[in-house]
FINU-155079 format. One record per atom (N, C-alpha, C): atom name; x negated, y negated, z; chain. Coordinates in Angstrom, 3 decimals. Each point is the difference from the previous one (the first is absolute). Layout:
{"CA"; {X; Y; Z}; "A"},
...
This chain:
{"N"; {-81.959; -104.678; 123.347}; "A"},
{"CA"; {-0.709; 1.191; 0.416}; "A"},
{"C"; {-0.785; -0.313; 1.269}; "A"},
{"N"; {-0.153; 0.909; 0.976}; "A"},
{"CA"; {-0.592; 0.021; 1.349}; "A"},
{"C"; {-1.536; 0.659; 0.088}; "A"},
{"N"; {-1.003; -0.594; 0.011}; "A"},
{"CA"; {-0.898; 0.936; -0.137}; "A"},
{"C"; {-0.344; 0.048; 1.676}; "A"},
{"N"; {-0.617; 1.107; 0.208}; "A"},
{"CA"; {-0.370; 0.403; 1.890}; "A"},
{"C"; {-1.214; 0.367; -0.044}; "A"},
{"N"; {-0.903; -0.746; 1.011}; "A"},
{"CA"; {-1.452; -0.018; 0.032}; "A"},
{"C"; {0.883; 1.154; 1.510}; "A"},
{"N"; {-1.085; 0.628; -0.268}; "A"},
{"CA"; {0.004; 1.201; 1.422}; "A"},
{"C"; {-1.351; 0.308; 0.488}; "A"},
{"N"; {-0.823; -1.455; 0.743}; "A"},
{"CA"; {-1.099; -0.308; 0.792}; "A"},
{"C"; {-0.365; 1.331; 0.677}; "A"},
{"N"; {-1.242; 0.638; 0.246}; "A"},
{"CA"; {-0.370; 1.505; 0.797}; "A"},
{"C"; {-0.321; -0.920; 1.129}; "A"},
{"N"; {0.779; 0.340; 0.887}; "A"},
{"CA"; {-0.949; -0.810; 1.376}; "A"},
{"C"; {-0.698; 0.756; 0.687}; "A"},
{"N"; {-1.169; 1.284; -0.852}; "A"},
{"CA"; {-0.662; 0.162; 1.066}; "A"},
{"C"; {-1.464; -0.729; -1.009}; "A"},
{"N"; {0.193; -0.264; -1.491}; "A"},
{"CA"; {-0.674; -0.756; -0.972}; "A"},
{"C"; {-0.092; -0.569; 0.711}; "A"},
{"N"; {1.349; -1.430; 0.516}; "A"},
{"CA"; {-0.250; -1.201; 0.471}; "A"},
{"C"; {-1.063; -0.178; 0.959}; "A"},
{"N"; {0.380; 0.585; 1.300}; "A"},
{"CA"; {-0.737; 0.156; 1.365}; "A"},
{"C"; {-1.366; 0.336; -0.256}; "A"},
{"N"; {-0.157; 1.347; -0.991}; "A"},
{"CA"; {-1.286; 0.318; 0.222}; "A"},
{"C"; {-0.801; -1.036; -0.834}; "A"},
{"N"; {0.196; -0.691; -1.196}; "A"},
{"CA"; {-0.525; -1.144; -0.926}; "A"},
{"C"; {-0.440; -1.087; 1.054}; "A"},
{"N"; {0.562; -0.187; 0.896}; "A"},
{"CA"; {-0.052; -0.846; 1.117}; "A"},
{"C"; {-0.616; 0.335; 1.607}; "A"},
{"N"; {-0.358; 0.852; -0.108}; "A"},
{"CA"; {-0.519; 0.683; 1.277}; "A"},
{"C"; {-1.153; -0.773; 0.866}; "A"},
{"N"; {-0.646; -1.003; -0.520}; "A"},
{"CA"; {-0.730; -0.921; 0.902}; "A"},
{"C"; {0.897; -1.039; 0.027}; "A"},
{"N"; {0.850; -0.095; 0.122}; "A"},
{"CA"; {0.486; -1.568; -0.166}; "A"},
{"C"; {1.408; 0.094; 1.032}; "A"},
{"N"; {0.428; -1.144; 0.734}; "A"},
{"CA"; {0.795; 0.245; 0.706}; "A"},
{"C"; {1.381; -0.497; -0.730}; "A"},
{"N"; {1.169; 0.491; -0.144}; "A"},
{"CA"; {1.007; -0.196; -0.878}; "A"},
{"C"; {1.318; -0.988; 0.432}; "A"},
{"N"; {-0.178; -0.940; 0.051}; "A"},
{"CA"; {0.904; -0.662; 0.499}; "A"},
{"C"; {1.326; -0.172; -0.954}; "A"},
{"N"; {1.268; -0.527; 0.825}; "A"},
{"CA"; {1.038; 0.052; -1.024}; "A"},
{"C"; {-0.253; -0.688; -1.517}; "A"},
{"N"; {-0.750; -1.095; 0.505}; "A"},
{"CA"; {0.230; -0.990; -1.369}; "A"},
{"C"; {-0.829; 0.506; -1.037}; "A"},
{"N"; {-1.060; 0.823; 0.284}; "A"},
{"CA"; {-0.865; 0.846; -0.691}; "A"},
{"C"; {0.959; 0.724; -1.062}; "A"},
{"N"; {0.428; 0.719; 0.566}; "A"},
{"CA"; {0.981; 1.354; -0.451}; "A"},
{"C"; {1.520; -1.207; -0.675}; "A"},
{"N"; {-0.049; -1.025; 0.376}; "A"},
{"CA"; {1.086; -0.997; -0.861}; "A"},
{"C"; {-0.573; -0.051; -1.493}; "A"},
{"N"; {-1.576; -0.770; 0.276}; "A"},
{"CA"; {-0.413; -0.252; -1.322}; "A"},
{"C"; {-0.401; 1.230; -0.530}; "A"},
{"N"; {0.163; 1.108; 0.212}; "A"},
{"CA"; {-0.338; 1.046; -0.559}; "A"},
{"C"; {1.181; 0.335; -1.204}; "A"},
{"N"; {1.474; -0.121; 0.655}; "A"},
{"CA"; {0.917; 0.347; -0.419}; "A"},
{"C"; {0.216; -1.411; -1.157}; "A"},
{"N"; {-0.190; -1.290; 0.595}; "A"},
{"CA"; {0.168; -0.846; -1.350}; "A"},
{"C"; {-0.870; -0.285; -0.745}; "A"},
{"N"; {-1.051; 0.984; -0.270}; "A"},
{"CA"; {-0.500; -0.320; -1.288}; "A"},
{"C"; {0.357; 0.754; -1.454}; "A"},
{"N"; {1.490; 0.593; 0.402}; "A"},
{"CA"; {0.442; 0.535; -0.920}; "A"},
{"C"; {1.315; -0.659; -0.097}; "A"},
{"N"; {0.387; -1.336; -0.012}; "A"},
{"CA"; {0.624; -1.073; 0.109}; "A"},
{"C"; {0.534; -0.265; -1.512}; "A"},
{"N"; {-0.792; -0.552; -0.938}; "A"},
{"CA"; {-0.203; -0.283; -1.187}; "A"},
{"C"; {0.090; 1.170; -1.055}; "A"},
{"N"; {0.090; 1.483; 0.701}; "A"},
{"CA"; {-0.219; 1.016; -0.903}; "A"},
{"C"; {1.287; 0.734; -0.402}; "A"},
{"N"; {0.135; 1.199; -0.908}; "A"},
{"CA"; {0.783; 0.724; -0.040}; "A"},
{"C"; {0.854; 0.694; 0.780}; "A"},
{"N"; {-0.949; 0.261; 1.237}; "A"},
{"CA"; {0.363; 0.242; 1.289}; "A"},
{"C"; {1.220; -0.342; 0.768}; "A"},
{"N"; {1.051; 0.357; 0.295}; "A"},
{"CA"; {1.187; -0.214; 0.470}; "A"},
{"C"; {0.752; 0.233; 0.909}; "A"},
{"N"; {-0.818; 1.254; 0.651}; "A"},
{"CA"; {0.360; 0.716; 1.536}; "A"},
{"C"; {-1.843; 0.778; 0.452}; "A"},
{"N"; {-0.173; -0.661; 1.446}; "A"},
{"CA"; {-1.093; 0.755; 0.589}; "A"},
{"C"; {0.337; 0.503; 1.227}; "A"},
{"N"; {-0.885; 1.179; 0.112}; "A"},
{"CA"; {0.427; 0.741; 1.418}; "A"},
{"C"; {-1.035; 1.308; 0.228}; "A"},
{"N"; {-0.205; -0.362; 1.416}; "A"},
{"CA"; {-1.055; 1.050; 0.187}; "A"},
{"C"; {0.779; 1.335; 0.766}; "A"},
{"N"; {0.024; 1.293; -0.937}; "A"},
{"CA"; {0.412; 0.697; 0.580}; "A"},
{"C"; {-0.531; 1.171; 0.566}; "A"},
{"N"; {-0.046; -0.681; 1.896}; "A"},
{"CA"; {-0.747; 1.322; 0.711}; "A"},
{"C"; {0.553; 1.304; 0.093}; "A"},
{"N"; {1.404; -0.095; -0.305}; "A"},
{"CA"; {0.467; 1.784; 0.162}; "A"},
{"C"; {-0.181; 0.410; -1.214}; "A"},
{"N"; {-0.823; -0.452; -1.422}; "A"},
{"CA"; {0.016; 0.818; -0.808}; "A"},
{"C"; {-1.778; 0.602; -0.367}; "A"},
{"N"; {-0.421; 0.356; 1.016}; "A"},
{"CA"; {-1.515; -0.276; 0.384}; "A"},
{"C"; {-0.283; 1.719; -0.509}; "A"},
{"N"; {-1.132; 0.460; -0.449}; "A"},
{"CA"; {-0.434; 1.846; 0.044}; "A"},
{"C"; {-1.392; -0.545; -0.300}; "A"},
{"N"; {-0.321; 0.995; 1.176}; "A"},
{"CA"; {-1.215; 0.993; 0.277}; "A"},
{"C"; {-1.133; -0.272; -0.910}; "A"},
{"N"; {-0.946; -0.322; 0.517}; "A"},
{"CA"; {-1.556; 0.100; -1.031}; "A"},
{"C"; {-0.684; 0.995; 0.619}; "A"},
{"N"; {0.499; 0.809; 1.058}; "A"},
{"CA"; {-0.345; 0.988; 0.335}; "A"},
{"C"; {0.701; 1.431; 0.371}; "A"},
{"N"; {-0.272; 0.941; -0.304}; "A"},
{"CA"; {0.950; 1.337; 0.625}; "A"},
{"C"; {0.725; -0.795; 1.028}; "A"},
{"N"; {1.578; 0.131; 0.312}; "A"},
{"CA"; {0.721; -0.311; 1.097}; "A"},
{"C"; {0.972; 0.707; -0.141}; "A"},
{"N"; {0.430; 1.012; 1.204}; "A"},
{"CA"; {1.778; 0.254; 0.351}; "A"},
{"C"; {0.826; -0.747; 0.567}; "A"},
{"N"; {-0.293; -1.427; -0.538}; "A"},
{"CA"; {1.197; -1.082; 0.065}; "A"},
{"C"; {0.103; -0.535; -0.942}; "A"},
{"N"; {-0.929; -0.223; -0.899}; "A"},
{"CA"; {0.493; -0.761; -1.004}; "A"},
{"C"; {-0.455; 0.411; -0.866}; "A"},
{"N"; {0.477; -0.024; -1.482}; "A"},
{"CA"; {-0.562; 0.609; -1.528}; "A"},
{"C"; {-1.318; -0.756; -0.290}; "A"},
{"N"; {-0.653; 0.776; -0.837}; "A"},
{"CA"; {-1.045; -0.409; -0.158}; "A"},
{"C"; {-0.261; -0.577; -1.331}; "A"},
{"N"; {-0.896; -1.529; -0.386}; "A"},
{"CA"; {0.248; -0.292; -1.302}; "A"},
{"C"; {0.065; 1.107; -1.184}; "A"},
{"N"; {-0.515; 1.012; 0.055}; "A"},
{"CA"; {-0.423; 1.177; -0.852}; "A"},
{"C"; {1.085; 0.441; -0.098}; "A"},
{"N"; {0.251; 0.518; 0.921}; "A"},
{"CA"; {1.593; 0.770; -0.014}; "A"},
{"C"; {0.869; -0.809; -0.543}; "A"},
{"N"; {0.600; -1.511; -0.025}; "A"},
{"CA"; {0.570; -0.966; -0.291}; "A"},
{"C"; {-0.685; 0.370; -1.599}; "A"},
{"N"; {-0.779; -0.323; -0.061}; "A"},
{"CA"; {-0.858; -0.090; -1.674}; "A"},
{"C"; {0.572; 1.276; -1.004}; "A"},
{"N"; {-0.327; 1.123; 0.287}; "A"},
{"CA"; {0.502; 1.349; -0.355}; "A"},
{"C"; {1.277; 0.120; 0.566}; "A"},
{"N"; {0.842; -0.422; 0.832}; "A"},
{"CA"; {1.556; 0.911; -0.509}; "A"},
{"C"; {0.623; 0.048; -1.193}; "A"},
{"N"; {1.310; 0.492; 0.075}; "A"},
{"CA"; {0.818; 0.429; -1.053}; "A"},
{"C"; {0.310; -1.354; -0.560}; "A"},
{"N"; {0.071; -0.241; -1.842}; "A"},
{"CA"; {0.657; -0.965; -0.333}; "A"},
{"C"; {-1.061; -1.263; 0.178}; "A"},
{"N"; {-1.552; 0.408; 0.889}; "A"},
{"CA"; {-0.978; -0.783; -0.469}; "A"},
{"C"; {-0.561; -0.494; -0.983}; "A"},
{"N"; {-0.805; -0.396; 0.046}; "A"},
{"CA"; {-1.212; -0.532; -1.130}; "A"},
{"C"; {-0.962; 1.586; -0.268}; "A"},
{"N"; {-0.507; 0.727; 0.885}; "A"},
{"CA"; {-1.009; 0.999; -0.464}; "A"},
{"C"; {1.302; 0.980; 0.073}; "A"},
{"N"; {-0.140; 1.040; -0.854}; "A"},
{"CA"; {0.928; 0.816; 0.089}; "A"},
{"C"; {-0.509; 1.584; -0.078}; "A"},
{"N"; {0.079; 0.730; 0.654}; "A"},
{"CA"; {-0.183; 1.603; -0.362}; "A"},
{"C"; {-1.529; 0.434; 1.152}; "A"},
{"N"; {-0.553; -0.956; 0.706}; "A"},
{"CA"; {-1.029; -0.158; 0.650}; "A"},
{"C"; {-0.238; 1.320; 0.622}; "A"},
């Protein structure tokens, strides 16, 4: 079985926002899930929505409440 960590990289960046990020940073970031269940990581920026009203991108809410969601009948 494959389990997939799907890292938020705007979590990452902003968790990190004083700090300058170098590659090896963002290496040991990714292997400390080495030893774990963990089996595929990947940060995916095109699957990113809105924490705010946007006509580009969905908004977590909207994501939260669609069809076939978790809240239903909203």
């Amino acid at each position: 079985m494959r389990v997939f960590l799907n890292e938020d990289w705007i979590h990452y960046l902003w968790s990190r926002y004083d700090q300058e990020i170098e590659k090896e940073a963002l290496q040991n970031f990714i292997r400390q899930y080495k030893d774990t269940t963990i089996t595929d990581f990947c940060f995916n920026v095109n699957g990113t929505v809105s924490t705010s009203m946007s006509g580009v991108l969905q908004t977590w809410i909207d994501k939260y409440c669609q069809q076939n969601s978790v809240v239903k009948n909203r």
